[in-house]
C-alpha positions in Angstrom: 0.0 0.0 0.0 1.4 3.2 -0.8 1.7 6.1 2.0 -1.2 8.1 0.3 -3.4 5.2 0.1 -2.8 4.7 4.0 -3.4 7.9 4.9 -6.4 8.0 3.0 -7.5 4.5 4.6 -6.6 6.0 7.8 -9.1 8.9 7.6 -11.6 7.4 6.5 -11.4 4.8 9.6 -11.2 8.1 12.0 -14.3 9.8 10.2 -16.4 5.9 10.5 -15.8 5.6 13.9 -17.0 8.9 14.5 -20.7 9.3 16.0 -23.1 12.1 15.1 -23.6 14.5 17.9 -27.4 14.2 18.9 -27.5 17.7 20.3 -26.7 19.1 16.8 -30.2 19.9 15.6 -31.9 20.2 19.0 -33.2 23.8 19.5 -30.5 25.6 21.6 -31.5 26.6 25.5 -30.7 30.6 25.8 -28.6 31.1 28.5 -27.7 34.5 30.6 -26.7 35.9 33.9 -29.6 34.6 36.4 -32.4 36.5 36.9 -32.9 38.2 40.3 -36.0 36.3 41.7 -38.6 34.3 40.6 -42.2 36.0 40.2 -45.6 34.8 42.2 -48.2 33.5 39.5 -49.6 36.6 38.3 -52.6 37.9 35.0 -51.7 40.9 33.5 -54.6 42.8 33.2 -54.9 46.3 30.7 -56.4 49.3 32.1 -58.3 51.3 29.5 -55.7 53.6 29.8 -53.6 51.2 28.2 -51.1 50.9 31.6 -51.0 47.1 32.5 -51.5 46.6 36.4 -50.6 43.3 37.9 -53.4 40.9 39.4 -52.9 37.6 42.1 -54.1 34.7 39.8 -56.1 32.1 40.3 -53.6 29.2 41.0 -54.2 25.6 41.9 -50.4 24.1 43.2 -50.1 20.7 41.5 -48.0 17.7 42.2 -45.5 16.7 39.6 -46.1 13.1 39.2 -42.7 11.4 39.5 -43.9 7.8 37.9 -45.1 9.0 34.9 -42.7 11.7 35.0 -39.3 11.8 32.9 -36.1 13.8 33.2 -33.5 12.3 30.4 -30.6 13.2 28.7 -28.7 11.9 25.4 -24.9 12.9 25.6 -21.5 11.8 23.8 -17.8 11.6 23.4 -16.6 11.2 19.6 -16.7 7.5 19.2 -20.0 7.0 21.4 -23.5 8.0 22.2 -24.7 7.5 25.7 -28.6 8.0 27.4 -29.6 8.2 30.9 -31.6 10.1 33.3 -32.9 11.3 36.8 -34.7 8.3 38.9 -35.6 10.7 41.4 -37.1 14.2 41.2 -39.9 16.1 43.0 -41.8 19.7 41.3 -45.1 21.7 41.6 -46.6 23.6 39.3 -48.6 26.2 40.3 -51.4 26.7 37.5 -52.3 30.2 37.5 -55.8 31.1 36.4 -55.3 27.9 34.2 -53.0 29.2 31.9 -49.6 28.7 31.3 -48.6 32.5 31.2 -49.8 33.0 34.4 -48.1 29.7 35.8 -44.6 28.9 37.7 -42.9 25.4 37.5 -40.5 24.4 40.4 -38.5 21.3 40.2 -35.8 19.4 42.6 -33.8 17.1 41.5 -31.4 14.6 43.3 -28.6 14.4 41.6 -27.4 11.0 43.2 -30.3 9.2 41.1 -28.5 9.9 37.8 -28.4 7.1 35.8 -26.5 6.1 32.8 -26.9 3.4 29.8 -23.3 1.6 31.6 -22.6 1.3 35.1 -18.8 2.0 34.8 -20.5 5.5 33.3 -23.2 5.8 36.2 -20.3 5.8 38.7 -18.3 8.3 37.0 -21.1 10.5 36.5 -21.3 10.6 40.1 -17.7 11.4 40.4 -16.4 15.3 40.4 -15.2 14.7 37.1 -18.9 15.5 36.4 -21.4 16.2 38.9 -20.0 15.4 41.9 -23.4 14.8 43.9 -21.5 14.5 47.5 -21.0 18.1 46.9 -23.8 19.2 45.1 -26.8 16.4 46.0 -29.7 18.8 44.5 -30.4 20.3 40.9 -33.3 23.1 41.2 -34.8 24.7 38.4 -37.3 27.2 39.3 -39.4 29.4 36.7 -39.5 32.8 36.4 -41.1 33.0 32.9 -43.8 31.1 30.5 -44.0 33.1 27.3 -46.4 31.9 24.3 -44.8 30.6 21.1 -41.2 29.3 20.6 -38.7 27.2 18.4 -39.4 24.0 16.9 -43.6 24.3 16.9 -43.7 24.3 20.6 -46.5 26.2 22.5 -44.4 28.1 24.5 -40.9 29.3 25.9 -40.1 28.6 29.6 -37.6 30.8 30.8 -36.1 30.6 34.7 -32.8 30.0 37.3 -31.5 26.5 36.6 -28.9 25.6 40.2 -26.5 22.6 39.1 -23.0 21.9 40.0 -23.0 24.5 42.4 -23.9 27.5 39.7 -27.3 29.2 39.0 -27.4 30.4 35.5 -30.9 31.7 33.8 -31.9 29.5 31.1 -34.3 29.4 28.1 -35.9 26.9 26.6 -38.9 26.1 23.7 -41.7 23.4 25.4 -45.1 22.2 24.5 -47.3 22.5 27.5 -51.1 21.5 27.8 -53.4 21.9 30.0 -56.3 19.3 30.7 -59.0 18.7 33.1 -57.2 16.3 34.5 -53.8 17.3 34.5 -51.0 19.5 33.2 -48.5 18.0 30.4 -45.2 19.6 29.6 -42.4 18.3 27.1 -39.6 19.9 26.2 -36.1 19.2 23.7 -33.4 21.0 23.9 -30.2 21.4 24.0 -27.8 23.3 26.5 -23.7 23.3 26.9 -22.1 21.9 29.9 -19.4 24.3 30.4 -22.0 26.8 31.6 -22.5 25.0 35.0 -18.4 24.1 35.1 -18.5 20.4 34.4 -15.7 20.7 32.4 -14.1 17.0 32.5 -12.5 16.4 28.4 -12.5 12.7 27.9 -9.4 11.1 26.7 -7.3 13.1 24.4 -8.8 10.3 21.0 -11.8 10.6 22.2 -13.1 13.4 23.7 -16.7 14.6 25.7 -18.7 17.1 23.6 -19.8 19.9 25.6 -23.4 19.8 24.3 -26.2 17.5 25.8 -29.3 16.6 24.7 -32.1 17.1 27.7 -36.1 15.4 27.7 -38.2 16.5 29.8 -41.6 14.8 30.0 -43.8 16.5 33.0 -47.6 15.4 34.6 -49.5 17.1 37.1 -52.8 15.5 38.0 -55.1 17.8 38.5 -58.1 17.6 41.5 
């Protein structure tokens, strides 16, 4: 074999074995300094003066339902694709005059339920390499915006202070969010970067961890 047929055999090995990132064409979270507090569930109401004044809503607190709940996340290095999740999570919504706009979503995660599709990969997910739940045993995100329309045909934009790793950064994201008699549904996909909340671990120098990861959420809050 000559030496450009070997290189060229080479490459084309390198460029099989890698894997397509699956956070590539997921809608991008927005994310920015964190906002200063978290509003009550309010309706804006218009004078006829055309000044908006600020009403209490209606608001009904539901129970996130944790077995029909999911929290899940698709994430990768260059050679490989891995999916877990949370096992354990608790969160309310408080339904505001039974719309989303008026509404406020809090939701606790423990950190030590992450779970990964390898147990060698579970434990080190554990480790500070990555989230380092001795430290930090609780994600929180907690809303401080529900905006109608957003990316990707979902309903609406959910904005508010995401706590992991020990840092609070304000994040955006596009979800589809229903409400029923019987309960309240949210999904959302998006993507968000890692760095932001400093877990920063690189892989191995062949095959490193991409920065971006995929998050599912798939939310249900009974209702009466």
């Amino acid at each position: 074999m000559t030496t450009r047929k070997f290189f060229l055999a080479a490459a084309a090995l390198s460029l099989a074995a890698c894997v397509a990132d699956p956070a590539k064409d997921a809608p991008k979270a927005t994310v920015e300094t964190p906002a200063t507090a978290a509003p009550t569930a309010t309706a804006m109401v218009a004078t006829t003066g055309g000044a908006a004044t600020t009403t209490a809503a209606k608001s009904e607190a539901l129970k996130i339902d944790g077995a029909t709940s999911k929290i899940s996340w698709t994430a990768s290095r260059v050679t490989k694709t891995h999916q877990g999740g949370f096992k354990t999570f608790t969160g309310t919504i408080t339904l505001g005059d039974a719309k989303p706009e008026a509404s406020k979503v809090d939701i606790e995660i423990d950190t030590a339920s992450i779970f990964a599709d390898a147990e060698q990969l579970t434990g080190h997910l554990k480790s500070p390499d990555f989230f380092d739940v001795a430290t930090y045993p609780k994600a929180t995100f907690t809303s401080t915006s529900i905006t109608p329309g957003a990316a990707a045909g979902a309903t609406h934009t959910v904005k508010g202070n995401f706590t992991l790793h020990g840092v609070t950064k304000d994040i955006s994201f596009p979800a589809t969010i229903t409400v029923g008699d019987k309960a309240v549904t949210a999904k959302a996909k998006f993507s968000f970067n890692r760095q932001d909340w400093k877990i920063a671990y690189k892989g191995k120098a062949d095959d490193l961890v991409r920065d971006d990861v995929l998050m599912e959420l798939d939310v249900t809050a009974p209702r009466g």
